[in-house]
C-alpha positions as semicolon CSV with decimal commas, in nm:
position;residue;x (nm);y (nm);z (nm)
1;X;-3,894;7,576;2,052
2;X;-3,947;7,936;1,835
3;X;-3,974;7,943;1,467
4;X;-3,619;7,994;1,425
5;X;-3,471;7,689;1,630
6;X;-3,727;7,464;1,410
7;X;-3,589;7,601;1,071
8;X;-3,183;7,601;1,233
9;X;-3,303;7,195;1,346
10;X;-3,442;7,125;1,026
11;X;-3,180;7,242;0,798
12;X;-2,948;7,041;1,052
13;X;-3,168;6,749;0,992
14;X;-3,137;6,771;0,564
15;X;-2,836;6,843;0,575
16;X;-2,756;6,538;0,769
17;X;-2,925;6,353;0,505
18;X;-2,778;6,482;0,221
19;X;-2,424;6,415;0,305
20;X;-2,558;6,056;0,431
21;X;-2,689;6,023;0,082
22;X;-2,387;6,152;-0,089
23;X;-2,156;5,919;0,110
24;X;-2,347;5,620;0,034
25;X;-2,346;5,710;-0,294
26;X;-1,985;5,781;-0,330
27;X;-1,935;5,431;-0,120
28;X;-2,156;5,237;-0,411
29;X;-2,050;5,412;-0,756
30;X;-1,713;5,462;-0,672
31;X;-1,539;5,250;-0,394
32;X;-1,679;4,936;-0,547
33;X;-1,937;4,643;-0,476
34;X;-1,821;4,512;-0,136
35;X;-2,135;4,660;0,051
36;X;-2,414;4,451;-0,138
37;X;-2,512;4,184;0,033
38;X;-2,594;3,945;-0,194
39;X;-2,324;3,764;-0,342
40;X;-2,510;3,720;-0,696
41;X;-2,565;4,103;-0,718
42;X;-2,189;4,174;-0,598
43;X;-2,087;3,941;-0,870
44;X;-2,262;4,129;-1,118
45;X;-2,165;4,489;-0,962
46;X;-1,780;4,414;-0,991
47;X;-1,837;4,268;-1,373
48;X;-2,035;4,572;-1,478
49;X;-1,800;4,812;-1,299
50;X;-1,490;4,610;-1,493
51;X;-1,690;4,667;-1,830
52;X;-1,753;5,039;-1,753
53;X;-1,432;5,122;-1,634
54;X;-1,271;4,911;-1,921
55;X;-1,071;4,736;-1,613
56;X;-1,047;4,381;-1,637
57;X;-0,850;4,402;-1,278
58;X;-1,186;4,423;-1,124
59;X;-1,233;4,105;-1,201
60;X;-0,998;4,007;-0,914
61;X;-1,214;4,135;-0,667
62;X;-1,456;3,780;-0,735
63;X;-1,497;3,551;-0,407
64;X;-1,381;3,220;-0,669
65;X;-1,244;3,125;-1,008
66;X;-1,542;3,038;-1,187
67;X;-1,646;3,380;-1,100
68;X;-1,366;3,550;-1,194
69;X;-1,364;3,394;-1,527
70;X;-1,709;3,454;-1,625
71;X;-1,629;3,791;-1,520
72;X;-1,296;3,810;-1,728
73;X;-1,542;3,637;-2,050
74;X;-1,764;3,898;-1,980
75;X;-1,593;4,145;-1,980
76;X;-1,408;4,031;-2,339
77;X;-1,761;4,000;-2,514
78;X;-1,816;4,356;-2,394
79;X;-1,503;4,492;-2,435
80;X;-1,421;4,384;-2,814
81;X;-1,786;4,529;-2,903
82;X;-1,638;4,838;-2,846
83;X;-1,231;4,847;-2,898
84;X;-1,088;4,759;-3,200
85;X;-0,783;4,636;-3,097
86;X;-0,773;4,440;-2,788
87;X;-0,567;4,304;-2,595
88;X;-0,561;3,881;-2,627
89;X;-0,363;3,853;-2,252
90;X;-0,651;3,945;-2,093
91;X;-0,763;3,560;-2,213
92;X;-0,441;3,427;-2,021
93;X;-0,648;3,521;-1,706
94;X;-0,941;3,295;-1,798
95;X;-0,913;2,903;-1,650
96;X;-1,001;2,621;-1,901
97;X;-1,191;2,421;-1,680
98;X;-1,487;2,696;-1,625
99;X;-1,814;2,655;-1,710
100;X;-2,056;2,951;-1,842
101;X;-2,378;2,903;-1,934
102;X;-2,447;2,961;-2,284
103;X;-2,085;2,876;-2,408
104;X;-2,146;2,504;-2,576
105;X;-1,834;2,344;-2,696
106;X;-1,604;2,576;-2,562
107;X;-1,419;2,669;-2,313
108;X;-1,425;3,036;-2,198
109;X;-1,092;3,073;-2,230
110;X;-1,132;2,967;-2,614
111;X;-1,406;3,172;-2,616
112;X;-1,206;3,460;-2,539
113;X;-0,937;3,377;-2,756
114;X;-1,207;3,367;-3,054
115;X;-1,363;3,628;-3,053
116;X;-1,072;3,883;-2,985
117;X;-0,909;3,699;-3,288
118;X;-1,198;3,770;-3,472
119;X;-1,204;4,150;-3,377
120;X;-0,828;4,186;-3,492
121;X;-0,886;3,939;-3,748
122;X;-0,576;3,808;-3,629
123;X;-0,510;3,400;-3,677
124;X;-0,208;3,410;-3,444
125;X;-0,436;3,483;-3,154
126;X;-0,591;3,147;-3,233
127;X;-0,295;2,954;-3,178
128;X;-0,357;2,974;-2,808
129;X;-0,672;2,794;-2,820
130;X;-0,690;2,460;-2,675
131;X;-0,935;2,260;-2,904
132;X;-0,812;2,167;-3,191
133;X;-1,146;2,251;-3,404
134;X;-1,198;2,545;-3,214
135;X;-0,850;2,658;-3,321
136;X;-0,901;2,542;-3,707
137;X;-1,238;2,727;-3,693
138;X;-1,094;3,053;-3,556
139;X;-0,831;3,046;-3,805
140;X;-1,005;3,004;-4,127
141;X;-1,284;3,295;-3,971
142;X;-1,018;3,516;-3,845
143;X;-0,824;3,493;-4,226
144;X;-1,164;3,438;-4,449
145;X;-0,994;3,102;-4,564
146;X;-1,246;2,867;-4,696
147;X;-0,910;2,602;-4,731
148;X;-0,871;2,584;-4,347
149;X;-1,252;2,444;-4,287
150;X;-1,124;2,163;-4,455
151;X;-0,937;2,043;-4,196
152;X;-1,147;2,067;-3,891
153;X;-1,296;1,733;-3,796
154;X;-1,648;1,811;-3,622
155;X;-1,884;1,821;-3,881
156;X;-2,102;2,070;-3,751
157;X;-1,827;2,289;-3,665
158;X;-1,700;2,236;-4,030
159;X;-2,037;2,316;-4,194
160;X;-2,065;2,676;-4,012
161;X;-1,752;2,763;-4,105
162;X;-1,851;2,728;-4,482
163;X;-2,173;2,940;-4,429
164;X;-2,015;3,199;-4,267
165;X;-1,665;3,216;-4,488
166;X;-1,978;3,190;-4,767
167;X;-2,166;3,449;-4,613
168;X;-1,875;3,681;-4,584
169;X;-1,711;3,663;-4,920
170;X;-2,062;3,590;-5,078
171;X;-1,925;3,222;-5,257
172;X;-2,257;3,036;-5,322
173;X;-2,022;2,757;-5,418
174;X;-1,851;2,769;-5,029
175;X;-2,243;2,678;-4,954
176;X;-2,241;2,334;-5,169
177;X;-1,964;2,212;-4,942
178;X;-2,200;2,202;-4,603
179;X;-2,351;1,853;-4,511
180;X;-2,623;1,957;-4,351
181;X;-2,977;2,038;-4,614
182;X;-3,125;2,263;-4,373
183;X;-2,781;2,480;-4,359
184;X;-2,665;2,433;-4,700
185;X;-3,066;2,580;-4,815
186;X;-3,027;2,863;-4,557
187;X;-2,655;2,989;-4,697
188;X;-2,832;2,920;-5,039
189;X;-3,073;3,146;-4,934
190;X;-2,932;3,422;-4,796
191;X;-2,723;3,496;-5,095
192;X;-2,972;3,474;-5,343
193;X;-3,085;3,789;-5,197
């Protein structure tokens, strides 16, 4: 083999594995997560992808439900981070019976419901929340309505939404209303300074 047949093979032979590299890179980035092997990883792929692409139709590419809702909670928490007006029927899409790790108390469908509430500061979106504390809590954040901790029943639950209603209005007096010392010295605390 001369000079010139080596250079002709090896230009053949990079070439080859450029566009090998550029198709497997167009296969990963842009035709989704259905060539990783591991399931975890996929999982994670397709709710990345969904938060990057601001999709939550992605979601539907998950193996299960309990995937597909943490996926669809993910992609919420991300989402409202980043648009100010979102759209609560992505929460619809979110099973109550799901479990996510982290979420105490509340269902990820709540969840959902919450925090987009929150973002619009919009009580209506509250209304479609199951538990009724959850609800009562979401409302009086959502509004900044001290009156509507009043009526929520868990204690705890009851107590934070006094030290954050006093927090955001900056009532000391909000802060006499917690039960709990610890709680009632922190919101005490934090607006003495």
């Amino acid at each position: 083999m001369n000079k010139r047949q080596k250079r002709q093979l090896l230009i053949i032979v990079f070439s080859i594995i450029a566009i090998g590299s550029a198709v497997i890179y167009i296969i990963v980035f842009n035709f989704g997560c259905w060539n990783i092997f591991s399931q975890t990883a996929q999982n994670a792929c397709y709710t990345d992808r969904a938060i990057e692409k601001q999709d939550p139709t992605i979601c539907q590419r998950m193996p299960n439900k309990t995937t597909k809702d943490a996926c669809y909670y993910f992609f919420v928490m991300n989402y409202t981070s980043t648009v100010k007006n979102p759209d609560p029927t992505v929460c619809d899409k979110i099973s109550n019976q799901s479990y996510i790790f982290g979420l105490v108390g509340q269902s990820p469908k709540d969840a959902c419901y919450y925090r987009i509430a929150l973002v619009k500061q919009d009580s209506t979106v509250c209304d479609n929340i199951v538990n009724q504390n959850t609800k009562d809590y979401c409302s009086a954040l959502a509004t900044n309505d001290s009156t509507l901790c009043d009526g929520i029943s868990d204690q705890y639950t009851k107590n934070y939404c006094y030290y954050y209603i006093a927090l955001e209005k900056k009532y000391s007096s909000l802060c006499d209303k917690i039960s709990d010392q610890y709680t009632k010295n922190e919101c005490h605390y934090l607006l003495a300074q």
